[in-house]
DSSP file (Angstrom, degrees, kcal/mol; ACC not computed):
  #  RESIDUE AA STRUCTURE BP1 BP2  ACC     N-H-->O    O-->H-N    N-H-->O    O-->H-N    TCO  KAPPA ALPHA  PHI   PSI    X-CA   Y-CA   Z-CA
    1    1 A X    >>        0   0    0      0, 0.0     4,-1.1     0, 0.0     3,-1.0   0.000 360.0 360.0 360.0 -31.4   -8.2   19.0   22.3
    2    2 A X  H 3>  +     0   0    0      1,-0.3     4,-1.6     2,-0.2     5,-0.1   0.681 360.0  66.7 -77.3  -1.8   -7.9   17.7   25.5
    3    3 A X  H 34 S+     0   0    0      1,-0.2    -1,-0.3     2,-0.2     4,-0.1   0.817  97.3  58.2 -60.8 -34.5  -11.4   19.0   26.6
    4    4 A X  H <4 S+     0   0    0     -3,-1.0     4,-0.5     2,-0.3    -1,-0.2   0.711 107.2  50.2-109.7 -43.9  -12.8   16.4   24.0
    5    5 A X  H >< S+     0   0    0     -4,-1.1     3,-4.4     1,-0.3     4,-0.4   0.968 108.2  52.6 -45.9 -83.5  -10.7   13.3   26.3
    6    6 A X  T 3< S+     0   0    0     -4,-1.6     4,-0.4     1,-0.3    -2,-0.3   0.441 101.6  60.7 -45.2 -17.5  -12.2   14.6   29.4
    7    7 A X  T >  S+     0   0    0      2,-0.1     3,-2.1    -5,-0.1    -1,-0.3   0.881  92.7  68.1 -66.7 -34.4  -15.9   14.4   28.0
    8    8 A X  G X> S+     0   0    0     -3,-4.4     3,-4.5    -4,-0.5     4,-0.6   0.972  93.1  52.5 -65.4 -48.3  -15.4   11.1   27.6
    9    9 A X  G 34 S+     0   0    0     -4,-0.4    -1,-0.3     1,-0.3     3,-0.2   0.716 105.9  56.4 -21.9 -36.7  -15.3   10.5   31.2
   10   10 A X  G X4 S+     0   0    0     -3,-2.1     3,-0.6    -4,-0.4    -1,-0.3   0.348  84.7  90.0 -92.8   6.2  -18.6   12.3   31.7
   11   11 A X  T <4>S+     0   0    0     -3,-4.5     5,-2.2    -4,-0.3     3,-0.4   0.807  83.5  42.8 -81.0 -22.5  -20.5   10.2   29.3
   12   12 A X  T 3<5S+     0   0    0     -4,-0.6     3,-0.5     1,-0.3    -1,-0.2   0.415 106.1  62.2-109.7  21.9  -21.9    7.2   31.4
   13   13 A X  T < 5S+     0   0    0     -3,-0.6    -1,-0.3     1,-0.2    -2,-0.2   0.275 105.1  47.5-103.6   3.3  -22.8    9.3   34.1
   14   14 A X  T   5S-     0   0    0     -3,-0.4    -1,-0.2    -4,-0.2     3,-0.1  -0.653 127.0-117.3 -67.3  44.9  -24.8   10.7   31.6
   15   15 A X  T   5 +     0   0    0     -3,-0.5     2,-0.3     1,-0.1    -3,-0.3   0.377  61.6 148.1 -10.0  60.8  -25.6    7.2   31.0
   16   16 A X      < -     0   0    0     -5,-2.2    -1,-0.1     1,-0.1     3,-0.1  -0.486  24.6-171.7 -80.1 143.7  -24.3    6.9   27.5
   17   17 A X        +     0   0    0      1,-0.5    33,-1.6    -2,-0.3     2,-0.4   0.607  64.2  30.6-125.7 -25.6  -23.0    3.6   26.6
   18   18 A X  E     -a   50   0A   0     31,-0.2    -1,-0.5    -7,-0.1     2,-0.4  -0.996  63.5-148.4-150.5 149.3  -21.4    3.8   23.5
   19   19 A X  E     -a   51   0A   0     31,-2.0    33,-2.6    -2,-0.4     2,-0.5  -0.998  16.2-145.7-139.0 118.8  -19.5    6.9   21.7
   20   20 A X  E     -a   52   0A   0     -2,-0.4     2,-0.6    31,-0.2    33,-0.3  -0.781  21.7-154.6 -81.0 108.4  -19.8    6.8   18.0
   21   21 A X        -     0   0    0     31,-3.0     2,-2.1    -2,-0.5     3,-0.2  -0.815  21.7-155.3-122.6 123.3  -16.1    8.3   16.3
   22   22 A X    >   +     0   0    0     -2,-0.6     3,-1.7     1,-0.2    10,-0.1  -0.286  36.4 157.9 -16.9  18.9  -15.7    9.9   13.2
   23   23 A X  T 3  S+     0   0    0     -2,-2.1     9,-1.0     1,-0.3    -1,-0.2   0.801  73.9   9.2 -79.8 -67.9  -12.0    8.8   13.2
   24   24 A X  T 3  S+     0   0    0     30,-0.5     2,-0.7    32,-0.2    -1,-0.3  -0.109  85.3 137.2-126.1  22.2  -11.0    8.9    9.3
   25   25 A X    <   -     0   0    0     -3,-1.7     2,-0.4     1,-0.1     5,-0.1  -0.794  42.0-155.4 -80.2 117.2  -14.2   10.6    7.9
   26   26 A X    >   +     0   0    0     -2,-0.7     3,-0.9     3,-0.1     2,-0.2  -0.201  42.0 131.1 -98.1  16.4  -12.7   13.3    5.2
   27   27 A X  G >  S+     0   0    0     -2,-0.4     3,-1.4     1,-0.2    -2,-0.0  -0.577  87.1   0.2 -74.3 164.3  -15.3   16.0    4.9
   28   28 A X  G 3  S-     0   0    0      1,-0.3    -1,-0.2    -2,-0.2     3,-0.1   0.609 123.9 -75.7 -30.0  62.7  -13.8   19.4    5.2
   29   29 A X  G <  S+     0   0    0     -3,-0.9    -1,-0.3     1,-0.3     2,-0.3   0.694  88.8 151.2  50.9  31.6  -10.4   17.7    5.7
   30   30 A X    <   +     0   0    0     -3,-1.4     2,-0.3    -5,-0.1    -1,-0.3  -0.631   8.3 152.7 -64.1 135.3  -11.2   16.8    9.1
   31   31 A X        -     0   0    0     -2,-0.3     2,-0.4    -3,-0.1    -7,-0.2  -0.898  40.0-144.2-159.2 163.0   -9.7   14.0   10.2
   32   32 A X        -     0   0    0     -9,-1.0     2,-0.1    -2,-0.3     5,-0.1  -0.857  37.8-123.8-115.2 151.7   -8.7   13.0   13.7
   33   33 A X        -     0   0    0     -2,-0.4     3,-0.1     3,-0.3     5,-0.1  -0.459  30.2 -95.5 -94.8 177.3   -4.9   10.8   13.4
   34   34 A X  S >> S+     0   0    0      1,-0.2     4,-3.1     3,-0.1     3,-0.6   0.927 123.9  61.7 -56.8 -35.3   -4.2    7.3   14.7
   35   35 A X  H 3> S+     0   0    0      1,-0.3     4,-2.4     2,-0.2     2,-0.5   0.841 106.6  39.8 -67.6 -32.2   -2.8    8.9   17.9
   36   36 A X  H 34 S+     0   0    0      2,-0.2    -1,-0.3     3,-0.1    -3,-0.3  -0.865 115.5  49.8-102.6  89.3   -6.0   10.6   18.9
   37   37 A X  H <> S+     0   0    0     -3,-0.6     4,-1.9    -2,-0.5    -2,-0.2  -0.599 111.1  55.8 -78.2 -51.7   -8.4    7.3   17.8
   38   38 A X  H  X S+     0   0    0     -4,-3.1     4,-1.8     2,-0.2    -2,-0.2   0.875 118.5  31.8 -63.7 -52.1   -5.7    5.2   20.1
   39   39 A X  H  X>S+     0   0    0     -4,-2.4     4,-3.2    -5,-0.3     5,-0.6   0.856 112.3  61.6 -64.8 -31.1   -6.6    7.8   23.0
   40   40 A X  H  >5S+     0   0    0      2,-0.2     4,-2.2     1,-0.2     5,-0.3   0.977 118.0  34.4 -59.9 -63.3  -10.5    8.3   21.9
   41   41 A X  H  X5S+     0   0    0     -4,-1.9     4,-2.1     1,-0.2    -2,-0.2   0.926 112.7  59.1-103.7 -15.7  -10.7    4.3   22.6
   42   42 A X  H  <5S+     0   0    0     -4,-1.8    -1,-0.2    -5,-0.2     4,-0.2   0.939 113.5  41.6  -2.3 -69.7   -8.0    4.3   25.7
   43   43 A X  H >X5S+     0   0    0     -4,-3.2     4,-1.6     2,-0.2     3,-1.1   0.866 116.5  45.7 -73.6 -37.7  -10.5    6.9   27.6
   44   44 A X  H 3<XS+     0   0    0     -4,-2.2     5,-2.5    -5,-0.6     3,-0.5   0.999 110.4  56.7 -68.6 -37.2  -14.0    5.0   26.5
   45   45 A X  T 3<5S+     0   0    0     -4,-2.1    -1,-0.2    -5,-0.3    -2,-0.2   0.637 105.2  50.1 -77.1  -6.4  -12.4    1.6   27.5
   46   46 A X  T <45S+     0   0    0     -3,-1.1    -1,-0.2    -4,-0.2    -2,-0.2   0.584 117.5  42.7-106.8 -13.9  -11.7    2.9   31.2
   47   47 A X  T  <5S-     0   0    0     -4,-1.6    -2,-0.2    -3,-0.5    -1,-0.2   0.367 116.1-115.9-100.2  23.1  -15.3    4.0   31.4
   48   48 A X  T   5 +     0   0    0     -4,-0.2     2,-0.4     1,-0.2    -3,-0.2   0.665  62.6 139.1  63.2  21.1  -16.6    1.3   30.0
   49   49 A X      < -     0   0    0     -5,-2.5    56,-0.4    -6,-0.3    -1,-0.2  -0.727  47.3-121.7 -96.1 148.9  -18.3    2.5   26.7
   50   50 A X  E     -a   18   0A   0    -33,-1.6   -31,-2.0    -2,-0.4     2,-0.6  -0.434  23.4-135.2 -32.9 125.3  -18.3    0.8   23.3
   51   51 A X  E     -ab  19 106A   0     54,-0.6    56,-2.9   -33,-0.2     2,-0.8  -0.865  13.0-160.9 -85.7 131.2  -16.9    2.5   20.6
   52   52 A X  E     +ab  20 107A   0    -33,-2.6   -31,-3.0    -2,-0.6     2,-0.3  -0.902  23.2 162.1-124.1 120.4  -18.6    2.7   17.0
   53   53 A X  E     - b   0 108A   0     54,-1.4    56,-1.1    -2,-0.8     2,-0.4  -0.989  35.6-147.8-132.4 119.4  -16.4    3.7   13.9
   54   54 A X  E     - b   0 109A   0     -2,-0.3   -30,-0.5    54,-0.2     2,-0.3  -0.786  34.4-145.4 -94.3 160.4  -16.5    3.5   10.5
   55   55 A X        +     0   0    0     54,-0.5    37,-0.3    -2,-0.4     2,-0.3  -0.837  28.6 154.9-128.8 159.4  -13.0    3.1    9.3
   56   56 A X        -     0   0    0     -2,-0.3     2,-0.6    35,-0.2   -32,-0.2  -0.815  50.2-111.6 166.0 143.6  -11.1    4.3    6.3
   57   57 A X     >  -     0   0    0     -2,-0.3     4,-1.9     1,-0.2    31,-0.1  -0.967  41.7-177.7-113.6 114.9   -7.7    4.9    5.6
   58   58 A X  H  > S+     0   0    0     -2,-0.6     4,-2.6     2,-0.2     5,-0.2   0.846  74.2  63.3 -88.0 -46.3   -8.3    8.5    5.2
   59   59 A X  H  > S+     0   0    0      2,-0.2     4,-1.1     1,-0.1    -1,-0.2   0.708 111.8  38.9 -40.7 -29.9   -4.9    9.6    4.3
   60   60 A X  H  > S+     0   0    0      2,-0.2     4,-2.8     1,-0.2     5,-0.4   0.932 111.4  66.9-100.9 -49.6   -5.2    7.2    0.6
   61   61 A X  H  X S+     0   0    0     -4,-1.9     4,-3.1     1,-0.2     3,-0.3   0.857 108.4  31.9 -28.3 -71.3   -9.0    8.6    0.6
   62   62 A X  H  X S+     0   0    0     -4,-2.6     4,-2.1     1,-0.3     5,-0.4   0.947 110.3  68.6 -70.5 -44.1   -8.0   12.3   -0.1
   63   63 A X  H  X S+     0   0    0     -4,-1.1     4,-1.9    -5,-0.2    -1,-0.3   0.954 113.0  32.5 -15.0 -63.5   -4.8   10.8   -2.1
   64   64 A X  H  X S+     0   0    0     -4,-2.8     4,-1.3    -3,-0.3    -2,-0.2   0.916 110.1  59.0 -77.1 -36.8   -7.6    9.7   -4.8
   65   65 A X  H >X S+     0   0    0     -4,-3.1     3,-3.2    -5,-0.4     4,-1.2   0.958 109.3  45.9 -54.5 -64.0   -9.9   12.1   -4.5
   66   66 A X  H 3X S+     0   0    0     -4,-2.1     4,-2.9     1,-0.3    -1,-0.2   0.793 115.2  48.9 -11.3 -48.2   -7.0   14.9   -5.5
   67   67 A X  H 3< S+     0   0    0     -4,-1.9     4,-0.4    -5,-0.4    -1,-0.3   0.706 108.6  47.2-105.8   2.0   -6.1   13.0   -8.0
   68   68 A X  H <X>S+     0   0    0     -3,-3.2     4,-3.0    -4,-1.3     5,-0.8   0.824 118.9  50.0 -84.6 -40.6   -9.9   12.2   -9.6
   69   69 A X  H ><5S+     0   0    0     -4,-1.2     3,-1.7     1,-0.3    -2,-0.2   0.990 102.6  51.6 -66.9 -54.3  -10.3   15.9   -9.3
   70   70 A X  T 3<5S+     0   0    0     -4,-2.9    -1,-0.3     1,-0.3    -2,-0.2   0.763 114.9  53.7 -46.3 -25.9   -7.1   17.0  -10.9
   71   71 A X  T 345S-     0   0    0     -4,-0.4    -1,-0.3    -5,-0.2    -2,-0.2   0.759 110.5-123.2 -73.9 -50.8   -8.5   14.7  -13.4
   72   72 A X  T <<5 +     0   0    0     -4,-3.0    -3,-0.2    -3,-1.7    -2,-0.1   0.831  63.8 141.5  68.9  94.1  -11.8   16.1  -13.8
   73   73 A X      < +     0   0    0     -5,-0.8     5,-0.1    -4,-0.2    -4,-0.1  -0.457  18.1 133.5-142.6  47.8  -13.4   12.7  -12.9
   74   74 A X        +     0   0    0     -6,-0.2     2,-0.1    -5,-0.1    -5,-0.1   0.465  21.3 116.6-114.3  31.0  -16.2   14.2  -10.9
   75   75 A X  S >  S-     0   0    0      1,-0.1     3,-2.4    -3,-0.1     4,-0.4  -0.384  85.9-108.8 -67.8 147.0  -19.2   12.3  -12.2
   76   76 A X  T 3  S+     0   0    0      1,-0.3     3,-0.4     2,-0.2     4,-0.2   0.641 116.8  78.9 -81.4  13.7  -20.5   10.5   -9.3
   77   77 A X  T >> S+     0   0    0      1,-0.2     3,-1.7     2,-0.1     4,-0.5   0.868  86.5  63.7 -54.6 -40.8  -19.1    7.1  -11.1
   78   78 A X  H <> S+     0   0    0     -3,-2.4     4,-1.9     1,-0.3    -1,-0.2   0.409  80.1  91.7 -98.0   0.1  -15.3    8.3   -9.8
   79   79 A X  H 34 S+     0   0    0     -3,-0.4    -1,-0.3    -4,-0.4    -2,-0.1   0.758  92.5  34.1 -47.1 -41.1  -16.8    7.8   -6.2
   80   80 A X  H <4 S+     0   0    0     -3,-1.7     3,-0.3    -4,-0.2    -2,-0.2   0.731 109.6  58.8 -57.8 -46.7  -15.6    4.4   -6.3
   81   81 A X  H  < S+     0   0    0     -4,-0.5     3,-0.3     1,-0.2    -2,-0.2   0.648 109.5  46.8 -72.1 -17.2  -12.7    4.9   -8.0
   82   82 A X  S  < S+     0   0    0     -4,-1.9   -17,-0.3     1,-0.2   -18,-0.3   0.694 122.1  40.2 -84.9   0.3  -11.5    7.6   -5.1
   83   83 A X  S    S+     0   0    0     -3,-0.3     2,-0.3   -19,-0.1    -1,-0.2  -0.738  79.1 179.8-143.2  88.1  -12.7    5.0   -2.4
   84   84 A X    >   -     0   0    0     -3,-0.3     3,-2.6    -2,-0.2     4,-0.5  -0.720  45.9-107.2 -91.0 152.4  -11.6    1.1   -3.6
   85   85 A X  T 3> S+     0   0    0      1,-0.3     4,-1.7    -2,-0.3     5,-0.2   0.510 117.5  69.1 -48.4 -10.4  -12.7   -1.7   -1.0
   86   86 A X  H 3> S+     0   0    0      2,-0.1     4,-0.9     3,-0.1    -1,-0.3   0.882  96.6  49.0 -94.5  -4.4   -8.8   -2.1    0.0
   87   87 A X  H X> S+     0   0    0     -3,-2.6     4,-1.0     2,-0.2     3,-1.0   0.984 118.0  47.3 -73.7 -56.1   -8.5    1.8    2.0
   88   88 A X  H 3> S+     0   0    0     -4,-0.5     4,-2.4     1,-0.3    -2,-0.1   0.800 116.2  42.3 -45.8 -43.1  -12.2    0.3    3.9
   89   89 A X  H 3X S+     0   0    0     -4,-1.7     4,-1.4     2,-0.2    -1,-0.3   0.792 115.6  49.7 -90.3 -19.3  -10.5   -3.3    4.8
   90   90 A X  H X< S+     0   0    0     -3,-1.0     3,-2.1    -4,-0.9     4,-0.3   0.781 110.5  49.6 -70.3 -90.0   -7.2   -1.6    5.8
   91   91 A X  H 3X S+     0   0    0     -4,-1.0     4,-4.3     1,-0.3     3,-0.3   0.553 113.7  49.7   7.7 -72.3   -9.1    0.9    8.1
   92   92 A X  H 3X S+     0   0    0     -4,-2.4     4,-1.3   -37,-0.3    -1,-0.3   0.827 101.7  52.7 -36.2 -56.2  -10.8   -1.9    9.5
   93   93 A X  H <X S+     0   0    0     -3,-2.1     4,-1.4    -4,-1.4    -2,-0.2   0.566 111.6  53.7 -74.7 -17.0   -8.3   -4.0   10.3
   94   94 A X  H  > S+     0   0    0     -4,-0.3     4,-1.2    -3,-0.3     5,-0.2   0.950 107.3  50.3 -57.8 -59.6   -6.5   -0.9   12.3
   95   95 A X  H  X S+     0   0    0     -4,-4.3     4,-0.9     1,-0.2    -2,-0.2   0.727 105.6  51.4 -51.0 -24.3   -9.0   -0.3   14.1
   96   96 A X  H  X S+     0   0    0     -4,-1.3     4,-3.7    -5,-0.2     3,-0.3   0.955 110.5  51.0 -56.2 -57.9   -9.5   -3.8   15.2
   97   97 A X  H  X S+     0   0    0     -4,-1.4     4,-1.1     1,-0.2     3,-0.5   0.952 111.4  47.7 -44.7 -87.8   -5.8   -4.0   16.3
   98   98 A X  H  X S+     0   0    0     -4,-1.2     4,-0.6     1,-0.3     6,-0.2   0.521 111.2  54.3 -49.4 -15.9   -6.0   -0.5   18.5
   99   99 A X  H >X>S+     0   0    0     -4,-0.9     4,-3.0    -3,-0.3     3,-1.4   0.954 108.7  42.7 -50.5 -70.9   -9.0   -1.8   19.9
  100  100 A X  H 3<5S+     0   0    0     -4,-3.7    -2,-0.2    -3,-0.5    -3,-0.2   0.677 112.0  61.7 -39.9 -25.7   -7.3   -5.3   21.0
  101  101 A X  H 3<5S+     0   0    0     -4,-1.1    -1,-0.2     1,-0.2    -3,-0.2   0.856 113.0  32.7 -73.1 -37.5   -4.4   -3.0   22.2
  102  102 A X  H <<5S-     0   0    0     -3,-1.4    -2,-0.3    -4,-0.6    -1,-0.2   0.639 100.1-121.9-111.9  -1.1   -6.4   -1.3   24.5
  103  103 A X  T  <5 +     0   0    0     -4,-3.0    -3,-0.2     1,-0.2    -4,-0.1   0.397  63.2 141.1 123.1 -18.0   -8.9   -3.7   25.7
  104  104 A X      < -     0   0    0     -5,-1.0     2,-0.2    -6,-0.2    -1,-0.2  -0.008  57.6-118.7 -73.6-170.5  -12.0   -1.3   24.5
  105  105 A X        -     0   0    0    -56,-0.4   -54,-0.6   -64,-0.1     2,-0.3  -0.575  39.4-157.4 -93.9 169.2  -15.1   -3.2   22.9
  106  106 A X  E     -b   51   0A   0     -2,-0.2     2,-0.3   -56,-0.2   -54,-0.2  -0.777  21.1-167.9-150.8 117.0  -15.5   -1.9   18.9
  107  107 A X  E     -b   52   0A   0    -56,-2.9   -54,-1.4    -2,-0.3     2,-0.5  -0.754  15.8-152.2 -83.8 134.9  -18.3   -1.8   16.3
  108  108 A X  E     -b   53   0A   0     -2,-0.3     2,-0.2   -56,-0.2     3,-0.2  -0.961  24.6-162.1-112.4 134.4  -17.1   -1.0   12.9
  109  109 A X  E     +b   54   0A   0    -56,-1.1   -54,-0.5    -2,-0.5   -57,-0.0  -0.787  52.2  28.6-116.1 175.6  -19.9    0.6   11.4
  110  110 A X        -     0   0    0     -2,-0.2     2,-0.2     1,-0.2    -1,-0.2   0.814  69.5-173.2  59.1  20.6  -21.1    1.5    7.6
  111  111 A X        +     0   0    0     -3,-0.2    -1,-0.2     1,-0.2     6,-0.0  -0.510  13.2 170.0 -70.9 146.1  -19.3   -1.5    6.4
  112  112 A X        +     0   0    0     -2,-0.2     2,-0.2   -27,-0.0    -1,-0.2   0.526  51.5  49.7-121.3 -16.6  -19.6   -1.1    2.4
  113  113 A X  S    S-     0   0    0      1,-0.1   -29,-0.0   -28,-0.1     0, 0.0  -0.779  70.6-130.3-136.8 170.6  -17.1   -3.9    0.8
  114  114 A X  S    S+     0   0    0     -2,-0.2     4,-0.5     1,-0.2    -1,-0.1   0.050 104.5  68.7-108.1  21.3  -16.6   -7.6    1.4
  115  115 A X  S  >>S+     0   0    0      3,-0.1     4,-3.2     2,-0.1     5,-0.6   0.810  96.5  47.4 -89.4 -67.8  -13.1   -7.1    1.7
  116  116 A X  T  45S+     0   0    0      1,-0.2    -2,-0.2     2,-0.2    -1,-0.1   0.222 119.5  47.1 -68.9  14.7  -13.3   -5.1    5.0
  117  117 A X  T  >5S+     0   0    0     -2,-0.4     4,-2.1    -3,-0.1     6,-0.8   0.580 121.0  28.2 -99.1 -80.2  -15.8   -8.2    6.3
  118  118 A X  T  45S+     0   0    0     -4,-0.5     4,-0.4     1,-0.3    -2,-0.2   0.637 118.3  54.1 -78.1 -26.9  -14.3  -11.2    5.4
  119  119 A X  T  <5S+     0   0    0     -4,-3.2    -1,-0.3     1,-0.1    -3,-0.2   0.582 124.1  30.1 -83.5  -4.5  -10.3  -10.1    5.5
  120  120 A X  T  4<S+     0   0    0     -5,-0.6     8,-0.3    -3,-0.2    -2,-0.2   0.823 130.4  36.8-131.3 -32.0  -10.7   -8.8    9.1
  121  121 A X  S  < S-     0   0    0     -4,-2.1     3,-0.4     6,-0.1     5,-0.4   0.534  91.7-122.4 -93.8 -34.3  -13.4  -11.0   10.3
  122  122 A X  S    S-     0   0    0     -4,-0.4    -4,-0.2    -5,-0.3    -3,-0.1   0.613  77.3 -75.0  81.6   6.4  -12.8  -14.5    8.8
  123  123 A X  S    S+     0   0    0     -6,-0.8    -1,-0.2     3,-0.1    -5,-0.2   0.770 116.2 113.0  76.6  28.3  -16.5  -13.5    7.6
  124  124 A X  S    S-     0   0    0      2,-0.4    -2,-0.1    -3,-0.4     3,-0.1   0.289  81.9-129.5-113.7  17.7  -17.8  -14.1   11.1
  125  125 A X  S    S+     0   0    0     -8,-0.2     2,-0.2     1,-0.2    -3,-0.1   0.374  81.6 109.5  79.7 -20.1  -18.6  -10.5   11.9
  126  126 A X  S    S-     0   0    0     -5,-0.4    -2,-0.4     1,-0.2    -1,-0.2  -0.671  83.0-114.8-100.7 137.9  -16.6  -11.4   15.0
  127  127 A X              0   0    0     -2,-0.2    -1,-0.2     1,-0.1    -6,-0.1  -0.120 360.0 360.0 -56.8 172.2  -12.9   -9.7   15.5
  128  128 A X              0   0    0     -8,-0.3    -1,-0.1    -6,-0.0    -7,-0.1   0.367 360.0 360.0-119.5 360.0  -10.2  -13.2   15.3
């Protein structure tokens, strides 16, 4: 895991500017934890890159899916119901905070709900 740190270093001498991360995306139970997103933007912020995340509370994501599936809810209607706008505006608002902690710059990308805009933003797009 730690090879993954040590790339980051090498990215803007490979002029790279910005490192896009996956942090909370759930497709074949992949996830990276808070601890490793809190180092992911550590390492970009002492080489100067940007970081671009879309964020999700990953842990309550799989919660719902399980429990749409146990269900048999798997019409693509129950897509919503495993991912309501409050997992997207928490996500968001972590990431914002471990950003500010370490200093790095942060894009939240894919935002989908006006919850994760406006609760985290004050609806000016801008961190507060």
């Amino acid at each position: 895991m730690d090879s993954v740190f040590d790339e980051v270093k090498e990215l803007p001498q490979k002029e790279f500017r910005a490192l896009k991360f996956l942090w909370h995306i759930t497709a074949h139970h992949f996830m990276w934890d808070d601890g490793s997103f809190y180092r992911i933007l550590e390492e970009s912020g002492k080489v100067g890159l940007t970081v671009f995340c879309p964020c999700r509370n990953g842990e309550i994501l799989n919660f719902l899916r399980d429990e749409c599936v146990k269900k048999g809810q798997l019409a693509p209607k129950y897509h919503y119901v495993s991912r309501p706008p409050f997992t997207e505006a928490e996500g968001v608002r972590r990431a914002i905070y471990l950003a500010q902690q370490t200093g790095t710059p942060l894009y939240v990308v894919h935002v989908t709900c006006k919850e994760a805009f406006t609760r985290n933003t004050g609806g000016t797009g801008k961190r507060n």
